[in-house]
C-alpha positions as a Python dict, from the first residue, in 0.01 Angstrom:
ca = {
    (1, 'X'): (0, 0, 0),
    (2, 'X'): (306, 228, 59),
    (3, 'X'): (417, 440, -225),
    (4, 'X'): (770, 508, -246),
    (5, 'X'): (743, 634, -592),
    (6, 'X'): (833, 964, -723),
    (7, 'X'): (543, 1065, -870),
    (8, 'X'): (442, 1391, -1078),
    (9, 'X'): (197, 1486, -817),
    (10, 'X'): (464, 1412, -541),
    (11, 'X'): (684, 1642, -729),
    (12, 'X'): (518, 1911, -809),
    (13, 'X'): (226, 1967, -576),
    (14, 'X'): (221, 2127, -292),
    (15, 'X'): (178, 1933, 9),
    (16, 'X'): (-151, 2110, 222),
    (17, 'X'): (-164, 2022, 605),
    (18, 'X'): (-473, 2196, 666),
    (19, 'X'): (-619, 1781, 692),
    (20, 'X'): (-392, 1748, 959),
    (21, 'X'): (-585, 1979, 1173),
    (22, 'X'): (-665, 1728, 1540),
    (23, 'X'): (-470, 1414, 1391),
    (24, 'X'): (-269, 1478, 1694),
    (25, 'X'): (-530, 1513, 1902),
    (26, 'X'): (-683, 1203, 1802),
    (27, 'X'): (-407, 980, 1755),
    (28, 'X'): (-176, 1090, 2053),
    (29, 'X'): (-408, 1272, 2287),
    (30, 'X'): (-264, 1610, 2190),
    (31, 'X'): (-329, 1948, 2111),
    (32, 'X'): (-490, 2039, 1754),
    (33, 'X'): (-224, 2142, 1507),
    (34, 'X'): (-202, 2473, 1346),
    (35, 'X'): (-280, 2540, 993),
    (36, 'X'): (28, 2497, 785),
    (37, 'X'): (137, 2426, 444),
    (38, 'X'): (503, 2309, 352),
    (39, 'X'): (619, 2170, 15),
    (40, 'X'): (697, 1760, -17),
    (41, 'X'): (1086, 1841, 25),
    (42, 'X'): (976, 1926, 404),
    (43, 'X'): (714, 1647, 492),
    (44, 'X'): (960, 1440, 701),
    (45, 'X'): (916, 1582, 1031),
    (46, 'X'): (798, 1341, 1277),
    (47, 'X'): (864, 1062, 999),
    (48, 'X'): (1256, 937, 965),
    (49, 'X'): (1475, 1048, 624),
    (50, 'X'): (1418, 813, 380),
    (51, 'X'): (1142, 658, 506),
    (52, 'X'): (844, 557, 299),
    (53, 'X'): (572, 809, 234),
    (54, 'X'): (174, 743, 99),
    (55, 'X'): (0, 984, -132),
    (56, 'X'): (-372, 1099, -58),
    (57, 'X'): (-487, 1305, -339),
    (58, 'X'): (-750, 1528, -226),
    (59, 'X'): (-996, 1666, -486),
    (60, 'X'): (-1273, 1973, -381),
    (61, 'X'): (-1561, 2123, -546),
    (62, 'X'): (-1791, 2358, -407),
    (63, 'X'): (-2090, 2243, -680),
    (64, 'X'): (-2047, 1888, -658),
    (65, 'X'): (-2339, 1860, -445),
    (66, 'X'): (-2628, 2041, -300),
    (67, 'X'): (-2728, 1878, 9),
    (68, 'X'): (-2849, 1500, -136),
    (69, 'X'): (-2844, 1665, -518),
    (70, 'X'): (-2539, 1538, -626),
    (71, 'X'): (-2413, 1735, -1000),
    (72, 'X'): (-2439, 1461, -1278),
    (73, 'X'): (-2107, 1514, -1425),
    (74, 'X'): (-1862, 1614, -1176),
    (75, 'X'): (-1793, 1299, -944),
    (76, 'X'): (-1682, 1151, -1266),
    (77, 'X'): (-1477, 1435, -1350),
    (78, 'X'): (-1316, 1489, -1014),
    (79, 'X'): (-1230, 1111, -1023),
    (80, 'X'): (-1008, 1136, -1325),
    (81, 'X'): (-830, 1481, -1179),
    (82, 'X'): (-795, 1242, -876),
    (83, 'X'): (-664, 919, -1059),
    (84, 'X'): (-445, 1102, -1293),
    (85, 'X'): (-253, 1302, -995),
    (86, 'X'): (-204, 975, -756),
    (87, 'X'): (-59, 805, -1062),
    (88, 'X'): (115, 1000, -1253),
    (89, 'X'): (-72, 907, -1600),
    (90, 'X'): (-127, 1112, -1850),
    (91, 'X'): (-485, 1011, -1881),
    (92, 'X'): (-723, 861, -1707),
    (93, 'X'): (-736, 510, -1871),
    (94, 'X'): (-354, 484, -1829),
    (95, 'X'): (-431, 545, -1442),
    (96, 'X'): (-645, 260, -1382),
    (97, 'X'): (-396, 53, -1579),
    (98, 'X'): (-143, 118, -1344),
    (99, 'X'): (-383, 53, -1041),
    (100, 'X'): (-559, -296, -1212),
    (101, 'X'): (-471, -589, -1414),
    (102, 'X'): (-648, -593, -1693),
    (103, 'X'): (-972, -820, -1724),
    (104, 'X'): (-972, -836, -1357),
    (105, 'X'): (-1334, -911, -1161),
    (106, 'X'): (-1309, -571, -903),
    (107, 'X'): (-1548, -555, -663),
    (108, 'X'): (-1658, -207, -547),
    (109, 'X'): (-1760, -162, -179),
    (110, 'X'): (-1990, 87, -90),
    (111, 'X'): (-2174, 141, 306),
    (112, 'X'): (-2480, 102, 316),
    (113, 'X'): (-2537, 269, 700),
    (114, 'X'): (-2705, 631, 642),
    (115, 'X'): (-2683, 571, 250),
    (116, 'X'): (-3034, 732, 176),
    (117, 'X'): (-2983, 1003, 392),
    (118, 'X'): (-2659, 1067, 238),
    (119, 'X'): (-2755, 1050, -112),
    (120, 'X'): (-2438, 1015, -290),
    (121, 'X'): (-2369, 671, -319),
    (122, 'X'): (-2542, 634, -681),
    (123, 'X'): (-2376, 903, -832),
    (124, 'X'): (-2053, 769, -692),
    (125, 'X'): (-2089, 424, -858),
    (126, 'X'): (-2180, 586, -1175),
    (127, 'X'): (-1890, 744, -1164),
    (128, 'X'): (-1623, 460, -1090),
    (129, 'X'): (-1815, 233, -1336),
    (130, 'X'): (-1803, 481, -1622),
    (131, 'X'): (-1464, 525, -1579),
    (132, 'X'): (-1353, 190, -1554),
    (133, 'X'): (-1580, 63, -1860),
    (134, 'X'): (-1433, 381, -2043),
    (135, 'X'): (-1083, 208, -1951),
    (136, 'X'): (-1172, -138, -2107),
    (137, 'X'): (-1329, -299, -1813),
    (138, 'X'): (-1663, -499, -1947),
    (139, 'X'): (-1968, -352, -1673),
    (140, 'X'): (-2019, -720, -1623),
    (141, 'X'): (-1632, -734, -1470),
    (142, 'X'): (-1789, -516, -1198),
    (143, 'X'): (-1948, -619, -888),
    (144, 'X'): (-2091, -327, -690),
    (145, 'X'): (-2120, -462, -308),
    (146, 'X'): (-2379, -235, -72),
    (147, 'X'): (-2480, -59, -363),
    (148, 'X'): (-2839, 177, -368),
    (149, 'X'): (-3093, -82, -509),
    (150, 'X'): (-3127, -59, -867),
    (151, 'X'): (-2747, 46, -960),
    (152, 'X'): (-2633, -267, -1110),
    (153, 'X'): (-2930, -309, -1302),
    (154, 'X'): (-2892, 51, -1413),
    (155, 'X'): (-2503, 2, -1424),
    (156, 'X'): (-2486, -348, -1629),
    (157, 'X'): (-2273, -481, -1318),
    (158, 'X'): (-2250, -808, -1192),
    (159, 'X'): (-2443, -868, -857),
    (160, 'X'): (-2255, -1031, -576),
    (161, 'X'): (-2276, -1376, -453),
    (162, 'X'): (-2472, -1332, -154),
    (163, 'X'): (-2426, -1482, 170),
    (164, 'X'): (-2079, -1647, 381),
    (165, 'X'): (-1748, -1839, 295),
    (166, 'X'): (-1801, -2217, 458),
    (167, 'X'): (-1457, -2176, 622),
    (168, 'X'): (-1415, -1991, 974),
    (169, 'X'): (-1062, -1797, 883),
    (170, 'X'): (-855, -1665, 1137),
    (171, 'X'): (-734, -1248, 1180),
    (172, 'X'): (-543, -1311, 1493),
    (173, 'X'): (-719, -1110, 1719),
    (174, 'X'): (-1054, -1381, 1647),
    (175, 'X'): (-1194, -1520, 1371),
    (176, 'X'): (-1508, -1567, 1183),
    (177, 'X'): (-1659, -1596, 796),
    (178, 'X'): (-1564, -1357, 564),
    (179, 'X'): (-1789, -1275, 254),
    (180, 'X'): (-1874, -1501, 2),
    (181, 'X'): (-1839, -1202, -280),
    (182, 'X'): (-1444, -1233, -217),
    (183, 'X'): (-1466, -1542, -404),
    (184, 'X'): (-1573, -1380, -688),
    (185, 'X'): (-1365, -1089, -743),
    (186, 'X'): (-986, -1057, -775),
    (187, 'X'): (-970, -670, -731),
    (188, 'X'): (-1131, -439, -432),
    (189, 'X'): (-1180, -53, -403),
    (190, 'X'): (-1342, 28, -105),
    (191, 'X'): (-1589, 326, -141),
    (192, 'X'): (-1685, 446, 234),
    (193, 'X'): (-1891, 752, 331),
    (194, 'X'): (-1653, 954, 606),
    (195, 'X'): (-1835, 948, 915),
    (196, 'X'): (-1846, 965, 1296),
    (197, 'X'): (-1853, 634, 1450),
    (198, 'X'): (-2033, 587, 1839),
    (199, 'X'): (-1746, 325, 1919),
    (200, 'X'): (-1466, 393, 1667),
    (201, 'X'): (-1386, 703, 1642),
    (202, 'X'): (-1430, 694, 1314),
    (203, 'X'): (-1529, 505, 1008),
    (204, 'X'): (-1367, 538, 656),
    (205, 'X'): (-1210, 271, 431),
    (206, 'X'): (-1085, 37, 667),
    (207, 'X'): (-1371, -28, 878),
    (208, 'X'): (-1587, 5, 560),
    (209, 'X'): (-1409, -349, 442),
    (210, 'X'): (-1348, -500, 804),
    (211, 'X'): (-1678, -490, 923),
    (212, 'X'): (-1863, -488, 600),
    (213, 'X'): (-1703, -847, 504),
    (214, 'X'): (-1746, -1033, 771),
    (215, 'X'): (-2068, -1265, 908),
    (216, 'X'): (-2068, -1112, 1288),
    (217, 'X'): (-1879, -735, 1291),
    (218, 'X'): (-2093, -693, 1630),
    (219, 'X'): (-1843, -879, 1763),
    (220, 'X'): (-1549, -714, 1711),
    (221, 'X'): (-1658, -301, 1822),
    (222, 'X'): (-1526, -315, 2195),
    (223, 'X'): (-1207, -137, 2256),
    (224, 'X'): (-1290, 109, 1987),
    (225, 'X'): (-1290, -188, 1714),
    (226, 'X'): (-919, -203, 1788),
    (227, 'X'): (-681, -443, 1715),
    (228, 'X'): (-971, -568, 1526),
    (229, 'X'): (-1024, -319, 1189),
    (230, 'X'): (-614, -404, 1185),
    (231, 'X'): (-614, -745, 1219),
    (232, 'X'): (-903, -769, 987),
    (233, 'X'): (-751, -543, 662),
    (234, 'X'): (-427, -715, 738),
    (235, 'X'): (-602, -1099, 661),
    (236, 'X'): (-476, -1162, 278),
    (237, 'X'): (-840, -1228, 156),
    (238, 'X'): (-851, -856, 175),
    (239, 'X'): (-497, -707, 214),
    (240, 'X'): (-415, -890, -165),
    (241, 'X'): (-688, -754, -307),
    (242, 'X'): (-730, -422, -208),
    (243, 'X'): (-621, -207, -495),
    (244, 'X'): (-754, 137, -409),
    (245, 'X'): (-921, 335, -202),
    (246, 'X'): (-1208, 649, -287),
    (247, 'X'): (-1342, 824, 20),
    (248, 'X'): (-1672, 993, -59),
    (249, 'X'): (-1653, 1304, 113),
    (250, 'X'): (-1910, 1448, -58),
    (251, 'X'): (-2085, 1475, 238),
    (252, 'X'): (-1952, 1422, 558),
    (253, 'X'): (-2104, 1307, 895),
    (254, 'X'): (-1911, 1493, 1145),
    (255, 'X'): (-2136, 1402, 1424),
    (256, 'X'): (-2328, 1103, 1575),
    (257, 'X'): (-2254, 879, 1331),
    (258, 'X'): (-2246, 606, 1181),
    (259, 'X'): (-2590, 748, 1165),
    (260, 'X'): (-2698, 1038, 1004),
    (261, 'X'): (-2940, 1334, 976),
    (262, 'X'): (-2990, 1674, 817),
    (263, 'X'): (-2823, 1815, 1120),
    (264, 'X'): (-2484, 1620, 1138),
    (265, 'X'): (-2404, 1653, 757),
    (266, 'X'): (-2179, 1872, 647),
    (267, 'X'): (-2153, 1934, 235),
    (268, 'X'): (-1788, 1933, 152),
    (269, 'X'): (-1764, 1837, -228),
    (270, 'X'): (-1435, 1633, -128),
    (271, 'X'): (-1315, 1294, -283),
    (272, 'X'): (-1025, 1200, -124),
    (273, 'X'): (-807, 898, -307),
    (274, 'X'): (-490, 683, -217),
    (275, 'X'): (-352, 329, -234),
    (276, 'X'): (-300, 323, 162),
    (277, 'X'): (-583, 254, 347),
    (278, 'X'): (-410, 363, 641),
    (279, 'X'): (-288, 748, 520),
    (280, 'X'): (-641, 791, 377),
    (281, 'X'): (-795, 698, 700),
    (282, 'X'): (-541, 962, 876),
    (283, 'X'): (-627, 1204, 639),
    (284, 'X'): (-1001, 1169, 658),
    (285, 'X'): (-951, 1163, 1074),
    (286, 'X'): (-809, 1559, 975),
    (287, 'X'): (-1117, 1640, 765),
    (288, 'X'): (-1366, 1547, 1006),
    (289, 'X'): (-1169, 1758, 1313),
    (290, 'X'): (-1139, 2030, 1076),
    (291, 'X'): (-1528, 1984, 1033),
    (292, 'X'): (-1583, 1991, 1420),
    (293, 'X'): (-1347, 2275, 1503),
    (294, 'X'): (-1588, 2520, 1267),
    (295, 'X'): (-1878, 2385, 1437),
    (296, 'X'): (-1693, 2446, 1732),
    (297, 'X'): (-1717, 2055, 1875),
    (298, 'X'): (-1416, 1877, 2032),
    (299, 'X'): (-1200, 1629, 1803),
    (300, 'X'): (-1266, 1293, 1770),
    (301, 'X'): (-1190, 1139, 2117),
    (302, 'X'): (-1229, 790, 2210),
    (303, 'X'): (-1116, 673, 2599),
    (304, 'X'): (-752, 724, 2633),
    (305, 'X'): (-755, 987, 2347),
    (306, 'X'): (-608, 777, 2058),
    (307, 'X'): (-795, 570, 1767),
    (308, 'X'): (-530, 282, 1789),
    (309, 'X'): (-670, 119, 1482),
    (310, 'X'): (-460, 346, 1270),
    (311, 'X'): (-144, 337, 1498),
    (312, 'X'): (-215, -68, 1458),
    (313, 'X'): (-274, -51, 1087),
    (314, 'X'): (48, 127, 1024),
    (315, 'X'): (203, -142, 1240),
    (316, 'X'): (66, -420, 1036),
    (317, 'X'): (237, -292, 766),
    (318, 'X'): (-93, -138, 618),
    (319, 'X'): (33, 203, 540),
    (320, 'X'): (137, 507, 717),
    (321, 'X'): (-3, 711, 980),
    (322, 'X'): (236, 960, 1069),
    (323, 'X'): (100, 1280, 915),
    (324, 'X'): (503, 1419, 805),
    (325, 'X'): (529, 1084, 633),
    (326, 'X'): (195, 1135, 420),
    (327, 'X'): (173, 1353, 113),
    (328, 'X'): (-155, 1551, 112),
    (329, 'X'): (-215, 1676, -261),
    (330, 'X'): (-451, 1896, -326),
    (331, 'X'): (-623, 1922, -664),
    (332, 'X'): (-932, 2194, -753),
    (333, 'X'): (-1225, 1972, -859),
}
């Protein structure tokens, strides 16, 4: 999930820590950083020289959406702005190339929790499915998980097999049956909503796949889901698949969640897009602070002050979660 490449965007863009705002906070029990912005040649602070860094891409749009009114072309446009700067490519065909083997079965996870409220999921899957299909994946190649009803009719996609592996495989930290569907695809992109979460802290694109693809997740919430979103992303049935993650940020529950209402959405217009589950995450963590600090509400806090499922995913060797060792690039939508 790491990328140690030099990249075009790496390059050239300049890194924004504005997403770092409460990261701190959250993840070490300190105070909320200050508002800063340093180019990539600076970003090793708390990180060691040399040391491997993870690109978020963040894209923004301020008419992207309209409370649940979503704009009918620009997800798909800010996807491509989004693909082309985490990769490098020249277009946006090239980009999935680099991300996908070609003719692969991807699977595209979506949360259902607070999706009608939300109201963005459809126009999110219309998006990624264009684009791939425009990139020479069949629609049939395409299995849209937790999707709004009707999308894969709509969208020519491949439903998923329903139901439970037979086999109980084990994460470590406890075991049970992951999804039948990851039999059927070879390729995952996990699409979560960025949200508030009652007993994690927060949910974004690893809890969307570790307790979205498994028979019992009620099981594995105490201790602020922690080591078990880890231990769960870490299991090969989805580490070796995982290709790429897309938060929708289009609209963000900053409060109360994983539910949602009127009153704890806040429209942002962001898609935010990496390879490291664990930098997105971190990222995302920075948006939803950011978020609370307007509305003048205290970061994201769980007992003890830390959300140790990122701390743990970096240790599993997920990604990165030190902010000086991710680079934040930030791309008008």
């Amino acid at each position: 999930m790491k990328n140690t490449d030099n990249t075009p965007a790496s390059r050239e863009s300049t890194v924004d820590r504005r997403r770092f705002l409460g990261i701190t906070a959250s993840l070490a029990g300190g105070a909320i950083l200050p508002r800063a912005v340093v180019r990539a040649a600076q970003r090793v602070e708390s990180g060691s020289p040399g040391s491997a860094t993870s690109a978020v891409v963040e894209v923004q749009s301020d008419k992207v959406v309209v409370g649940p009114t979503v704009h009918p072309a620009l997800p798909g446009e800010m996807l491509g702005k989004a693909l082309r700067a985490l990769t490098g490519a020249q277009s946006e065909s090239d980009a999935w190339h680099h991300i996908l083997r070609a003719g692969e079965m991807v699977a595209l996870k979506f949360n259902r929790s607070a999706q009608q409220v939300i109201g963005t999921s459809s126009a999110m899957a219309k998006a990624v499915v264009t684009s791939l299909v425009e990139a020479g994946w069949r629609s049939d190649r395409i299995v849209c998980i937790e999707a709004p009803e009707g999308v894969a009719r709509r969208l020519g996609t491949t439903e998923p097999i329903a139901g439970y592996q037979h086999t109980i495989s084990d994460f470590g930290s406890g075991s049970d049956q992951f999804a039948a569907v990851l039999n059927q695809v070879t390729a995952l992109i996990s699409i979560p909503y960025l949200k508030t979460h009652r007993m994690a802290g927060l949910t974004c694109t690893m809890k969307n796949l570790s307790h979205g693809l498994v028979k019992h997740p009620a099981r594995f919430h105490r201790d602020g889901c922690a080591p078990f979103i880890a231990d769960i992303v870490a299991h090969p049935q989805i580490r070796d698949k995982l290709r790429l993650c897309l938060v929708d940020a289009l609209r963000v529950v900053y409060a109360d969640g994983p539910e949602a209402t009127a009153e704890t959405i806040s429209d942002e217009g962001v898609l935010l897009v990496s390879q490291d589950p664990v930098a997105i995450d971190t990222v995302g963590l920075g948006l939803v602070n950011d978020i609370r600090k307007r509305k003048q509400l205290a970061p994201v806090q769980l007992p003890g002050g830390k959300l140790n499922y990122l701390t743990l995913g970096a240790r599993r060797g997920l990604g990165v979660s030190t902010p000086y060792n991710i680079d934040l690039v930030r791309v008008a939508g």
